[in-house]
N, C-alpha and C positions, 0 to 999 in steps of 0.2 A: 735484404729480403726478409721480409717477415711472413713466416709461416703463422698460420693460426691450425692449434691443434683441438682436435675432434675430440668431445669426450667418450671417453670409452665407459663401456659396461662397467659399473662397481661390481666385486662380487658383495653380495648382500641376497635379503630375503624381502619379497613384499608383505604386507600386513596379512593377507589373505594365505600366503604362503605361513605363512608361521601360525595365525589362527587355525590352517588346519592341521599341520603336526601336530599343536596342541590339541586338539580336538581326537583325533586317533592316539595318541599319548596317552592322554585320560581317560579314554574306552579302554584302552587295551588294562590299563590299573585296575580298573573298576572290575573288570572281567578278573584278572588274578586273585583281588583280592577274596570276591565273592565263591572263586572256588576253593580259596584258600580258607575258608569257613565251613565252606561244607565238607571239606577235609577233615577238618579239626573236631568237628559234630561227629564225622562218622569213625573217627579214630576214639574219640571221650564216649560211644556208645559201645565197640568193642570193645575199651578195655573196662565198661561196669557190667559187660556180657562176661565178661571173663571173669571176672570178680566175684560177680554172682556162683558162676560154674565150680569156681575154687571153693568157696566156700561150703556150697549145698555138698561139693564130694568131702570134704574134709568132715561135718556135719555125720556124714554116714561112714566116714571110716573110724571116728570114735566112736560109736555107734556100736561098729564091730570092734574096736579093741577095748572099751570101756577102760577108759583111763583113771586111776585116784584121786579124788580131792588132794586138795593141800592137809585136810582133817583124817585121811585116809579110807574115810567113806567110797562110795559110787553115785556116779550121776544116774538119773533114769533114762535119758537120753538125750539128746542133741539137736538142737533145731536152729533156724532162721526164724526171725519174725520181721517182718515186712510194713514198712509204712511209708509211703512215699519218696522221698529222696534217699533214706537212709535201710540201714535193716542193721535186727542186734542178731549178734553168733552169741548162741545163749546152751547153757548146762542146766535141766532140770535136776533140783535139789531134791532130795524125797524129804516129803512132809513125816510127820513121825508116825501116819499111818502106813507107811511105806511108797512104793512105786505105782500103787493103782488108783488108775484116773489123771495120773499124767502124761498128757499128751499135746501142751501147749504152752505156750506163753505165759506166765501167771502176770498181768499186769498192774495187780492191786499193791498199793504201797505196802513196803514193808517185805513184797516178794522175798522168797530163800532162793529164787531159781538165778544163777550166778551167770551174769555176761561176760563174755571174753572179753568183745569188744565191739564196736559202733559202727559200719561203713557206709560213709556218706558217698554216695553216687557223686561221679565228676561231670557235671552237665546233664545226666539223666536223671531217671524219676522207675519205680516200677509200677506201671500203668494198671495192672491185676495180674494178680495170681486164681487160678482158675482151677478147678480139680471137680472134673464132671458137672460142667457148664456153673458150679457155684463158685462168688466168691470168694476168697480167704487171704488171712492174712500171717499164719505159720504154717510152717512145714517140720516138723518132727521125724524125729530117727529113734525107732525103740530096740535096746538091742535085745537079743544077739543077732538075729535077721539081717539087718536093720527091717524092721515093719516101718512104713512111712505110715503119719499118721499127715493130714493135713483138719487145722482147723480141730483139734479132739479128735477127730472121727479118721478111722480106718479108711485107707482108700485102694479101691480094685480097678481106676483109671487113672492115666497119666497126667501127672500136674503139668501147667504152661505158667510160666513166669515171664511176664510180658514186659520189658524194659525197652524206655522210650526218649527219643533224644530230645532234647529241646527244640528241635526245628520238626517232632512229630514222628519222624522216623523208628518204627519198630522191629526189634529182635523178637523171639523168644528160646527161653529156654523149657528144656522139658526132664522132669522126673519123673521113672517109671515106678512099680510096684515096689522093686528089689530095691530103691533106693540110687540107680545111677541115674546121673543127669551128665544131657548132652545137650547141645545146641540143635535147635528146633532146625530138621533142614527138609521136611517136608510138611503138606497143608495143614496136617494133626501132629500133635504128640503121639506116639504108638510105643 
């Protein structure tokens, strides 16, 4: 007797079958990875929100303790200067006509006013600094107040410091009168 045997079922996939795993397989990546970006934009925008925030308070608390030169002198006060990606933490030097008239950045070669140091923004940029609808680009601490000075000039409204992610996304920050700065969490600085 000779039986003939039936082919049975392979287990296996047809072409159609597997073109579509692959096809929801690589959606679902694309999706991961795409939020996996915008993750990373909104993590490298708080931490130069944060950066910012450390600095401006550090900026006004020597400000208030007025620290010594390495010469043993006094600075006149303490600021940020702000330019795009980056900003310097900077010590106004007094000229030998002393402390009056400074209130910013000196940026002409040769400056006496002493940087600490450089902070390059990680993926952002600061979009404007604003202090009563004007632009600017320092923020000064005179002490002993701290008086905020933005730009040379005195200021009697709150600065906004607008930092901005690479995919457009915006924080800000805000300095009041007295010199604290907080994270902007309503429509104005106040």
């Amino acid at each position: 007797m000779n039986k003939k045997r039936t082919p049975s079922r392979e287990l296996g996939f047809t072409l159609v079958e597997l073109l579509l795993v692959m096809t929801i397989t690589l959606t679902l990546t694309t999706m991961a990875i795409g939020y996996s970006r915008v993750g990373n934009d909104s993590l490298y925008l708080q931490q130069s929100v944060q950066k910012v925030l450390t600095d401006l308070n550090q900026a006004a608390s020597y400000a208030l303790s007025s620290p010594a030169r390495s010469d043993g002198g006094r600075y006149c006060g303490f600021g940020l200067h702000f330019s795009g990606d980056h900003y310097l933490f900077y010590g106004a030097v007094p000229p030998s006509a002393g402390c009056a008239g400074t209130r910013s950045y000196d940026t002409t070669p040769g400056s006496r006013d002493h940087v600490f140091y450089t902070t390059m923004l990680n993926h952002s940029s600061i979009q404007r600094v604003i202090a009563g609808g004007t632009a600017a680009h320092d923020i000064f601490f005179l002490p002993p107040d701290p008086a905020v000075y933005v730009d040379g000039a005195t200021t009697t409204t709150p600065v906004e410091i607008v930092v901005q992610s690479e995919r457009g996304v915006t924080t800000s920050v805000c300095v009041n009168q007295i010199g604290r700065a907080t994270l902007k969490t309503s429509a104005s600085c106040s």
